[in-house]
C-alpha positions as CSV (number, residue, x, y, z in Angstrom):
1,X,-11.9,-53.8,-39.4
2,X,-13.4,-51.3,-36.9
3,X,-12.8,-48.0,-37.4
4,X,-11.3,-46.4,-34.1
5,X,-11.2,-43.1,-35.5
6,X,-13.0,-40.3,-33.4
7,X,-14.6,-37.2,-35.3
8,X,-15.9,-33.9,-33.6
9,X,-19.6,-34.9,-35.4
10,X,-19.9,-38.2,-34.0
11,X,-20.9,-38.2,-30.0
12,X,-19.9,-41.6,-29.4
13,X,-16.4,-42.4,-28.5
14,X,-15.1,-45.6,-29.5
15,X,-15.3,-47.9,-26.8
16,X,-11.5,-48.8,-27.4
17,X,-10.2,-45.3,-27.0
18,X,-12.9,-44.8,-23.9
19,X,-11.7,-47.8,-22.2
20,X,-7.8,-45.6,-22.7
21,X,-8.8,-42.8,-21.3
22,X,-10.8,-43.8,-18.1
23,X,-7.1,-45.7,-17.5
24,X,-5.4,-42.5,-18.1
25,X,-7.1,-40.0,-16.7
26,X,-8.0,-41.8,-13.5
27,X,-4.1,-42.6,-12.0
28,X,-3.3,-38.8,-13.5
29,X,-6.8,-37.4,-11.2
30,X,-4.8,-39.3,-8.2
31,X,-1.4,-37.8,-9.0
32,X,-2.6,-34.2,-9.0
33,X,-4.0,-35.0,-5.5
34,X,-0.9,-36.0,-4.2
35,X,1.1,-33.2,-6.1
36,X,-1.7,-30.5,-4.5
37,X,-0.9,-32.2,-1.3
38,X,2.2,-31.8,-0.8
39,X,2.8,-28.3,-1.7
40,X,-0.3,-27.8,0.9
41,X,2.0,-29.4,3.2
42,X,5.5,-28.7,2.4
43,X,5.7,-25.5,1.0
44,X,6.5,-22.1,1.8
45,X,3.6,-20.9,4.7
46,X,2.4,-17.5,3.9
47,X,3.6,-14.9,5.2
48,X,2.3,-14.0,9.0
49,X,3.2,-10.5,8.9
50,X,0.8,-7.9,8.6
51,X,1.2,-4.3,6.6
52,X,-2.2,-2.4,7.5
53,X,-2.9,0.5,5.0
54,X,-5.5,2.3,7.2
55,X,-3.9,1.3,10.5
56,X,-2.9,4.6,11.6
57,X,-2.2,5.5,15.0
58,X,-1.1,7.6,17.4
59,X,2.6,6.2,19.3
60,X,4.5,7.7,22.4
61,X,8.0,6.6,23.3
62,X,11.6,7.7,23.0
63,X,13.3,8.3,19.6
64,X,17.0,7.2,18.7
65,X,18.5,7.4,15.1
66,X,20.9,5.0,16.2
67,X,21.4,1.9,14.4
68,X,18.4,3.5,12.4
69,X,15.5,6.1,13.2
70,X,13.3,4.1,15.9
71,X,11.1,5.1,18.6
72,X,11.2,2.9,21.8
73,X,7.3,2.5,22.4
74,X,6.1,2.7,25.7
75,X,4.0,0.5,27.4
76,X,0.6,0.1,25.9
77,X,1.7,1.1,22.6
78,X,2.6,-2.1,21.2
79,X,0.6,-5.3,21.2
80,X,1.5,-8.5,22.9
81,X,4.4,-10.4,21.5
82,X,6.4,-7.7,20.3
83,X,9.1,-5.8,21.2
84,X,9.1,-2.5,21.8
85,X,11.7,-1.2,19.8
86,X,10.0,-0.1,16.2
87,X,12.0,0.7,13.4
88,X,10.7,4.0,11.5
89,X,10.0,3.9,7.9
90,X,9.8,6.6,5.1
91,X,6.6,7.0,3.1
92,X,7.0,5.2,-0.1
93,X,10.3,5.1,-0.9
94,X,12.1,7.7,0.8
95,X,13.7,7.6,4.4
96,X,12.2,7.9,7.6
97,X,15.4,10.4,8.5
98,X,14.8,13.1,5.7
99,X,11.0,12.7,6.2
100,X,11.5,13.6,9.8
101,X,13.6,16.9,9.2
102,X,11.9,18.6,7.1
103,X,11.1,21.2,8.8
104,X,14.6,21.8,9.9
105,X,15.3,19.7,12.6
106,X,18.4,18.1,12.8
107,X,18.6,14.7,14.0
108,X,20.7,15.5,16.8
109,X,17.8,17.5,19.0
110,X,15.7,14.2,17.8
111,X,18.1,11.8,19.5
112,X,16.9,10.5,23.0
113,X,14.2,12.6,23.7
114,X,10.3,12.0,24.0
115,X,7.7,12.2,21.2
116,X,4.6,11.3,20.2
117,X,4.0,10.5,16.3
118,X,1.5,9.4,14.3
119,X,1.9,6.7,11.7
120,X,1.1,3.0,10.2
121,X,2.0,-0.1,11.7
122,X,3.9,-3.0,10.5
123,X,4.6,-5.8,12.2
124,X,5.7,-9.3,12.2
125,X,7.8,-11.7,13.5
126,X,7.9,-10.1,16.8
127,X,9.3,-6.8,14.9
128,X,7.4,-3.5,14.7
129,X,7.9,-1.1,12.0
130,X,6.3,2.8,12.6
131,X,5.8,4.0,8.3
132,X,6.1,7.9,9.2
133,X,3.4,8.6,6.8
134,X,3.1,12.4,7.1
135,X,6.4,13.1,7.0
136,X,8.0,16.0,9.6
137,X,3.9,16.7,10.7
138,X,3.9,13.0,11.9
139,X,5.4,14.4,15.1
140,X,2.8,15.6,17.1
141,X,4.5,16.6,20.2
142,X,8.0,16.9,21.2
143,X,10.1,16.7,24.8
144,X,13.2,17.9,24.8
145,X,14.0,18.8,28.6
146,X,15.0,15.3,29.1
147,X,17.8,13.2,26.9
148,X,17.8,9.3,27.1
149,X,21.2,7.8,26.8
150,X,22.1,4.7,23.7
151,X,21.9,1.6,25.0
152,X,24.8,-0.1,23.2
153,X,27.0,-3.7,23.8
154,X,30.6,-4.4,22.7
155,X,31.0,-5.3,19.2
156,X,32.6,-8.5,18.2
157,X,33.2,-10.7,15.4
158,X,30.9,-12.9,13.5
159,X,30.8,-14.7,10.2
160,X,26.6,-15.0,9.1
161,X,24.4,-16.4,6.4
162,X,21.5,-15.5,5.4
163,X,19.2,-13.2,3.3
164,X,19.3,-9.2,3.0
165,X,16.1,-8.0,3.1
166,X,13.6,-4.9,2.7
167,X,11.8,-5.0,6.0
168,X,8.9,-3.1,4.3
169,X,8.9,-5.6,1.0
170,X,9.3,-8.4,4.0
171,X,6.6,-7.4,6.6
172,X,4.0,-6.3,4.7
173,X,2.9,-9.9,3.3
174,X,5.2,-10.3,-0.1
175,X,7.0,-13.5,1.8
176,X,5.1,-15.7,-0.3
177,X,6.7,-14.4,-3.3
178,X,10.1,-14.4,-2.6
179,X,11.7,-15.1,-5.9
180,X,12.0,-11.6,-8.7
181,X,9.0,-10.2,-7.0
182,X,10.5,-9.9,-3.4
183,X,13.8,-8.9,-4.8
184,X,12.3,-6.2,-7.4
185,X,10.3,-4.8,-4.0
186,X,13.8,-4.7,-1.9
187,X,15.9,-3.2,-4.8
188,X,13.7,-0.4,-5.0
189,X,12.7,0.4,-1.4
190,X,16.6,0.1,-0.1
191,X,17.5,2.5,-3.7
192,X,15.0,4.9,-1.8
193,X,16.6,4.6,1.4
194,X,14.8,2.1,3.4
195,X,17.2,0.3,5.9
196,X,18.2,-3.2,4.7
197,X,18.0,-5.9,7.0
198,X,20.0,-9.2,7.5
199,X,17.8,-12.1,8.2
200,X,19.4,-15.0,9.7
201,X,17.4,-18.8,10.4
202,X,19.1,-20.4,13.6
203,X,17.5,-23.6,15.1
204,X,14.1,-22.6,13.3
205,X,13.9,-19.0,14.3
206,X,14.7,-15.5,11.8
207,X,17.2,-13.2,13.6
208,X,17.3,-10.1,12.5
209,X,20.2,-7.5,11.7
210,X,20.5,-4.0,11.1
211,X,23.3,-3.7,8.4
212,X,25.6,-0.7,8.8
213,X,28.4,-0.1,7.0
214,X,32.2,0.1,7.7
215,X,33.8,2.1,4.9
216,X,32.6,5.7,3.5
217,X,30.0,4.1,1.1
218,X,26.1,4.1,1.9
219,X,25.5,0.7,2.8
220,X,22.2,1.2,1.3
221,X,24.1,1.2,-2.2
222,X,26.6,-1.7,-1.0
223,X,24.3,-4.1,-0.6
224,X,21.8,-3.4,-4.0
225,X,23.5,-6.1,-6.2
226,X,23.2,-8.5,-3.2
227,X,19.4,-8.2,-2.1
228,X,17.6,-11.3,-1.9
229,X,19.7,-13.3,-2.3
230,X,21.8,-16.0,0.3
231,X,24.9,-14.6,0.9
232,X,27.3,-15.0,3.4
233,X,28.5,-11.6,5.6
234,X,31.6,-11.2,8.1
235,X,31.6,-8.4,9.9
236,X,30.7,-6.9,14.0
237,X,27.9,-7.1,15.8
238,X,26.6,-5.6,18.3
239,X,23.2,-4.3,20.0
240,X,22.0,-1.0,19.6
241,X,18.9,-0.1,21.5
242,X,17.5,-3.1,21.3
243,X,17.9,-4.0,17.5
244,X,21.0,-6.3,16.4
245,X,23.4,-4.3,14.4
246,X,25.7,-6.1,11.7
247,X,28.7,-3.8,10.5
248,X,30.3,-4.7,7.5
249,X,31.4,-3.8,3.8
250,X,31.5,-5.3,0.0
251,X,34.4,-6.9,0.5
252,X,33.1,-8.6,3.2
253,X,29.7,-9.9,1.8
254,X,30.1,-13.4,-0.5
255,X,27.4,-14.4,-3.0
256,X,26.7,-18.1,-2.3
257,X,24.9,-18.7,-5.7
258,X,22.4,-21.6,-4.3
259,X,19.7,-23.4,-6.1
């Protein structure tokens, strides 16, 4: 009887267990094609959104804290395809608001006038986001003989699903990792103060929500235990110079719990 039995010192492979292997490994070489395949072709697509580190400029428009600090660019301040209304964003991890007044200036002589500021772009999706980098000295210059008025629309009630989202964590690129490393990115940028956003899919498109809160509690805290995940949200909506605005509370937002 043959031995079939292969050892490390002898090169040659039984011709038995060769004739195995070519079998084996050739349908498994053809499987891993088709596996590579069709996570090419069905899987998440990478995030399009672009954070640029050095991509600091110089922006002129009208500033609002209402739903959140934003500046409403003017034209030839914002690139084709976007909107003009940019969300501000604190350095790191703190708020845009507190960054802004630091040198004692209340957000009240901020509201609707004209500025110019310096910061880092974001953007994505057709949003813009302005990261205030240099805090209060990212306002270069400041208008306050004239006051713009809040654009505002009725509120009314609605019943959502969807995802509540960091928009730094989300635009800056992390979309292809949206399991614990997205939600560890939110957690901490909404603990700092970040605005949290609702993002919504309807008939293939994200809408995107300001969340605000109803009750006495920081919405910032009310929605920690829910971020990144689906849940389902009933609440008001409305429009607030140009960004969609979604009131609601804890007892309003329902975990969903899907696989």
């Amino acid at each position: 009887m043959k031995n079939n039995f292969y050892n490390s010192w002898n090169k040659k492979l039984p011709k038995i267990n060769a004739k195995i292997l070519r079998w084996f490994l050739f349908p498994l070489s053809i499987l891993l094609l088709v596996i590579l395949f069709l996570i090419v072709q069905f899987g998440n697509p990478f995030n399009l959104n672009a954070f640029k580190p050095k991509n600091i400029h110089e922006f002129s428009g009208v500033y609002f804290d209402l739903p959140k600090p934003m500046l409403i660019l003017d034209e030839g301040y914002y690139p084709e395809g976007f909107r003009p209304e940019a969300l501000l964003i604190g350095y790191g991890n703190f708020d845009s608001e507190s960054m802004l007044t630091e040198k004692k200036t209340t957000p009240s002589e901020l509201n609707g006038k004209r500025m110019r500021i310096r910061g880092t772009l974001l953007s994505g999706d057709g949003k813009l986001l302005i990261e205030v980098t240099d805090g209060a000295a990212s306002i270069l210059s400041l208008d306050k003989s004239i006051s713009y008025p809040v654009q505002q629309t009725r509120p009314e009630p609605a019943l959502l699903k969807g995802v509540i989202l960091d928009p730094k964590c989300w635009f800056d690129g992390t979309k292809p990792f949206e399991g614990m490393v997205n939600k560890s990115c939110a957690i901490q940028g909404i603990s700092g103060g970040t605005p949290p956003l609702f993002r919504v899919e309807k008939d293939g498109q994200n809408i995107y929500y300001v969340l605000e809160s109803t009750s006495v509690e920081q919405i910032n805290k009310v929605v920690l235990e829910f971020v990144a995940e689906a849940v389902l949200i009933s609440g008001q909506v409305l429009s607030q110079n140009g960004w969609n605005v979604l009131r609601t509370n804890a007892d309003q937002i329902i975990y969903l719990n899907e696989k």
